[in-house]
C-alpha positions in Angstrom: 0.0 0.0 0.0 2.9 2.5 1.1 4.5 1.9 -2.4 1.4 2.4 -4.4 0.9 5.3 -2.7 4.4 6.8 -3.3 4.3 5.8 -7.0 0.5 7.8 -6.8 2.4 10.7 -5.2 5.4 10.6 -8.1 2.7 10.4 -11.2 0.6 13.7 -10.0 3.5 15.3 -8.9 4.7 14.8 -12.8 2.2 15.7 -14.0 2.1 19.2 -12.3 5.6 19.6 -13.2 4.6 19.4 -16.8 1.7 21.6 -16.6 3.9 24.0 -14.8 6.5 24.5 -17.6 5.0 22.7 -20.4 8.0 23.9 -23.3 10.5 22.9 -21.0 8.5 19.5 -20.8 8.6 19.1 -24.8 12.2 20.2 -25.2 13.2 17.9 -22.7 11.3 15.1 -24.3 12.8 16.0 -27.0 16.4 15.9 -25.9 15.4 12.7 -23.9 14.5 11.1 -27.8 17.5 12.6 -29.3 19.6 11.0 -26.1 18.3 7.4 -26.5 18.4 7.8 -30.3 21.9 9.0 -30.9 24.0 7.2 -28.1 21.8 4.3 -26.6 20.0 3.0 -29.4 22.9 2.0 -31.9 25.2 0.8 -29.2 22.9 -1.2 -27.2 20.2 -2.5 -29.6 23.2 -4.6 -31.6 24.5 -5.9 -28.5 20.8 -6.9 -27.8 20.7 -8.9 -31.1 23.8 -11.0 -30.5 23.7 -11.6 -26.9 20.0 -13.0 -27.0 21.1 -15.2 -29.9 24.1 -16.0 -27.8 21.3 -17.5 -25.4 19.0 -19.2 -27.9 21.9 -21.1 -29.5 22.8 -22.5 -26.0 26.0 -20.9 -25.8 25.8 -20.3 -22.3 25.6 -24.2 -21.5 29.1 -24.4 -21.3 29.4 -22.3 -18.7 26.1 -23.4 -16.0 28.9 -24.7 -13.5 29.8 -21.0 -12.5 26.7 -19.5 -13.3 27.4 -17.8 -16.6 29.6 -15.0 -14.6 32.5 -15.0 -17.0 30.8 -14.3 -20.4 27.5 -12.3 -19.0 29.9 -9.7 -17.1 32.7 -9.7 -20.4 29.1 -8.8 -22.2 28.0 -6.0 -20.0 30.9 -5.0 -19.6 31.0 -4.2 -23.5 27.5 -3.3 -23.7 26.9 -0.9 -20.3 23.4 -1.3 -18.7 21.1 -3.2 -18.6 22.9 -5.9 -20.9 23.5 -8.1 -17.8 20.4 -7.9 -16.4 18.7 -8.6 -20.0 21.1 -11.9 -20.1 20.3 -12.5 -16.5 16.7 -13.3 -17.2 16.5 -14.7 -19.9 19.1 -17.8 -19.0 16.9 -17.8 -15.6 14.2 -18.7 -17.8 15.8 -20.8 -19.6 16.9 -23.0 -17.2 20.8 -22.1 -18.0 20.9 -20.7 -14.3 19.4 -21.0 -10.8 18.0 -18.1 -9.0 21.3 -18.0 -6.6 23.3 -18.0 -9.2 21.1 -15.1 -11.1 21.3 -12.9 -8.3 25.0 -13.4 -7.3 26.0 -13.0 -10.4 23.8 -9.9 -11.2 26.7 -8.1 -8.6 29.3 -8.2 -11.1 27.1 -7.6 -14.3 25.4 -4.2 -13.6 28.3 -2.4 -15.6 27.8 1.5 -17.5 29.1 0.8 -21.3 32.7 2.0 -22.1 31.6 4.3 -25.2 29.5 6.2 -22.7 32.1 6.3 -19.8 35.1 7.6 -22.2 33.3 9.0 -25.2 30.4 11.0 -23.5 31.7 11.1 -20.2 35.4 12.1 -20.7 36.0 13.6 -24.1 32.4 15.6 -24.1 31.7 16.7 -20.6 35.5 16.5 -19.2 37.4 17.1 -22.3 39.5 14.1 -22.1 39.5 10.8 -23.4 41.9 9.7 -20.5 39.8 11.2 -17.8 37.1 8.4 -19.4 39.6 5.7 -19.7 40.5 6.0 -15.8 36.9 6.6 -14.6 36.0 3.3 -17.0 39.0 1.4 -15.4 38.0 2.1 -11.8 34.3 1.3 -12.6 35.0 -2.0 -14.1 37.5 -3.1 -11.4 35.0 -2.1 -8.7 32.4 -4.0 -10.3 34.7 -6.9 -10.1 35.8 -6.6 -6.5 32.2 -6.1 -5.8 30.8 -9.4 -7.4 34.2 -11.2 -5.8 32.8 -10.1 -2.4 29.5 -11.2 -2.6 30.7 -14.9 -4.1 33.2 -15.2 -1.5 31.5 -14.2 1.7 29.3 -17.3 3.3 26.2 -14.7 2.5 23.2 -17.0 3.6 21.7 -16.0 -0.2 18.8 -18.6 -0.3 17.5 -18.2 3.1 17.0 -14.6 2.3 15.9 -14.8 -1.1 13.6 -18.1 -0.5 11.2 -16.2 1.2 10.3 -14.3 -2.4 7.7 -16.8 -4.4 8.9 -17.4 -8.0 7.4 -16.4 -11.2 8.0 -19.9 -12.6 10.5 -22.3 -13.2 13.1 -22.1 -15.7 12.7 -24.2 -18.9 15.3 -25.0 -20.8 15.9 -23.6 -24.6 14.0 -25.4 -27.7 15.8 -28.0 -29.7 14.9 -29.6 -32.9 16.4 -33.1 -33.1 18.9 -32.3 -30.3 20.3 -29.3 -33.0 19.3 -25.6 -32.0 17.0 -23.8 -34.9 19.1 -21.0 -36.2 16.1 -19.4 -38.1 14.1 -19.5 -35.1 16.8 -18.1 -32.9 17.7 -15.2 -35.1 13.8 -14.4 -35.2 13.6 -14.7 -31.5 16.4 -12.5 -31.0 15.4 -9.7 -33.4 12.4 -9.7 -31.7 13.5 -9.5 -28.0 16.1 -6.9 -28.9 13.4 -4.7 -30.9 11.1 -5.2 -27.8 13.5 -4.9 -25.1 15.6 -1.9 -26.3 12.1 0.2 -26.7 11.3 -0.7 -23.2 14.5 0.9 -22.2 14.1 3.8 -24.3 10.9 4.8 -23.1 12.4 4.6 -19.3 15.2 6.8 -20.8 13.0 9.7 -22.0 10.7 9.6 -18.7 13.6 9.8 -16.6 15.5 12.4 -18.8 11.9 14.6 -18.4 11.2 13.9 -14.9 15.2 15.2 -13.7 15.1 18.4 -16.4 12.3 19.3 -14.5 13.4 18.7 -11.1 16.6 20.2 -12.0 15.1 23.4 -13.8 13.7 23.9 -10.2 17.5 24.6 -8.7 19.9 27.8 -9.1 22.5 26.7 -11.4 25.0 23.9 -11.4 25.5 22.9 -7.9 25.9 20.2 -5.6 22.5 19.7 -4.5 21.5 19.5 -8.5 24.1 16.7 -9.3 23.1 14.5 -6.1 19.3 14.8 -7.7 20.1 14.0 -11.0 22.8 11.0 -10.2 20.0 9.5 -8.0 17.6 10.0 -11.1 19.5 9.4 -14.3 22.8 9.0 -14.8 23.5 11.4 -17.8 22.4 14.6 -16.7 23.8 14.0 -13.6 27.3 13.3 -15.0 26.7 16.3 -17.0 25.8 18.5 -14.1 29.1 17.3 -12.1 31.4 18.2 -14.7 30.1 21.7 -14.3 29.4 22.0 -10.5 33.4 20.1 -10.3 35.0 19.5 -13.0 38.2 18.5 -11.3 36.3 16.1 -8.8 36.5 12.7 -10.7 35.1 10.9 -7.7 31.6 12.3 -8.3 31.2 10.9 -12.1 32.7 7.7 -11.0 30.2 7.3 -8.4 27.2 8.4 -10.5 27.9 5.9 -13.1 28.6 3.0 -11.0 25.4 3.5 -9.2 23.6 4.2 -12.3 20.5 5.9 -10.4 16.4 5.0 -10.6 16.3 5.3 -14.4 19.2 2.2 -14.8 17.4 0.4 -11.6 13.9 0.7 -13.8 15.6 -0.6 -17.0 17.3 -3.6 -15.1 14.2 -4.5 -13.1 12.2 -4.9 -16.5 14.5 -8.0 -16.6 14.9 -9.2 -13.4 11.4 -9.4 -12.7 12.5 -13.4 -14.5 13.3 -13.8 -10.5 12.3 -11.4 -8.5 15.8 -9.8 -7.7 14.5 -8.1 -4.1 15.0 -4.3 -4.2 17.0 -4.2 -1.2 19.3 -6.4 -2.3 19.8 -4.6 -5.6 20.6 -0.9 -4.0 23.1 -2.7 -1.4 25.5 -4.3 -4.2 24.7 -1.0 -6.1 26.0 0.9 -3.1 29.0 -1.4 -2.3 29.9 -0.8 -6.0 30.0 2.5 -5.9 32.2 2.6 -2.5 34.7 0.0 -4.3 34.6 2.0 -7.9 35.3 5.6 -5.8 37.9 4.1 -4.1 39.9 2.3 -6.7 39.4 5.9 -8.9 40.9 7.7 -5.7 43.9 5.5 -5.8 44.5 5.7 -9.5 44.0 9.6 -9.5 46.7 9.4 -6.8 48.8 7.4 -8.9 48.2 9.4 -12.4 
């Protein structure tokens, strides 16, 4: 009841936002479209493609002893968010994967994309593709220390998570005379990836919208504006710090390695395959961000 009434509270007060500045709600839908259009869209929607036909041609098989952590976090690591999580649920339903090994692993795969974190990130809003490249380096080694911890420490995983009632079991992938259908996987694919990548887009633009106008609502670039937008969406966020401190690298690092509501949304569309439990999902997200800002401030001291 307390959560319906929260997301109640969120939708009117959107909604009054909009009505309260109704050009600034089009131009930032606008941007929001030209965002997802221009730097999500033809990165992620390939990777999309071939990591879902990875799945439906059974690669994935080879690696069920260890839970599929080696190629799904090389993948995200590639692709940025929510590549992981995409691959996550769909070996979950699969059968490729238990739910332990789903949500253990899901602490190393929730990774920002490289092209993002050095293109966007450090040559556009810093003004240096090195700045990116050491950001990216202490991201992606904090994500790995991160999912390290949580495989290594005797965390009692499936007494917590047992509790949570499953969507269904997992069934394994379709074979046609023990040999995997390539037509049909290609078409299954192309269809996910079309499907899936809209679904993130349209999170994209409602998040881009709903921080522009939270933002508008503050004087300037300041500190208070880039801790709401990081929390919110990642992007403008990142954007905001490289205004408000441009020589503070700590503050992108940390908003792209927690990722904020709008990544959260995006990966929960997937996880939902088994019921990943919120709380869980903002603690590795926070212990990620502590390990990322860490390793950055030791390689800042270093470079």
């Amino acid at each position: 009841m307390t959560k319906r009434f929260f997301i109640i509270i969120c939708c009117f007060a959107f909604v009054a936002f909009v009505f309260a500045d109704v050009g600034g709600f089009v131009d930032a839908g606008r941007r929001g479209i030209l965002l997802f259009g221009q730097n999500v869209l033809p990165v992620l929607f390939p990777f999309f493609f071939v990591s879902g036909l990875l799945v439906e041609i059974g690669f994935f098989s080879g690696f069920k002893r260890f839970g599929a952590v080696a190629p799904v976090f090389a993948l995200s690591l590639i692709s940025g968010y929510p590549t992981g999580a995409r691959l996550l649920g769909d070996l979950y339903r699969r059968g490729e994967i238990t739910r332990e090994q789903a949500i253990r692993t899901a602490t190393f795969t929730s990774t920002c994309s490289p092209i993002f974190i050095i293109a966007t990130l450090g040559a556009c809003f810093y003004g240096s593709a090195a700045i990116g490249v050491l950001v990216f380096a202490a991201h992606s080694l904090g994500a790995l220390v991160n999912g390290l911890v949580y495989y290594k420490v005797k965390f009692k995983v499936t007494e917590h998570f047992s509790q949570i009632p499953l969507l269904e079991k997992g069934v394994s992938r379709s074979k046609r005379d023990g040999v995997c259908d390539i037509s049909a996987a290609i078409s299954n694919s192309l269809y996910s990836a079309i499907q899936n990548i809209f679904a993130v887009g349209g999170l994209i633009v409602v998040f881009f919208i709903a921080t522009d106008l939270v933002t508008s609502l503050l004087p300037g670039a300041n500190i208070g504006g880039v801790f709401i937008s990081g929390i919110l969406e990642m992007t403008n966020g990142v954007y905001l710090a490289s205004l408000a401190a441009p020589g503070a690298l700590l503050l992108p690092c940390a908003i792209v390695s927690f990722g904020g509501l709008c990544v959260a949304m995006q990966s929960f569309v997937f996880f939902r395959a088994f019921r990943m439990p919120l709380w869980f999902y903002m603690l590795y997200k926070i212990t990620h961000t502590i390990f990322a800002c860490v390793i950055c401030f030791v390689l800042c001291t270093i470079f």
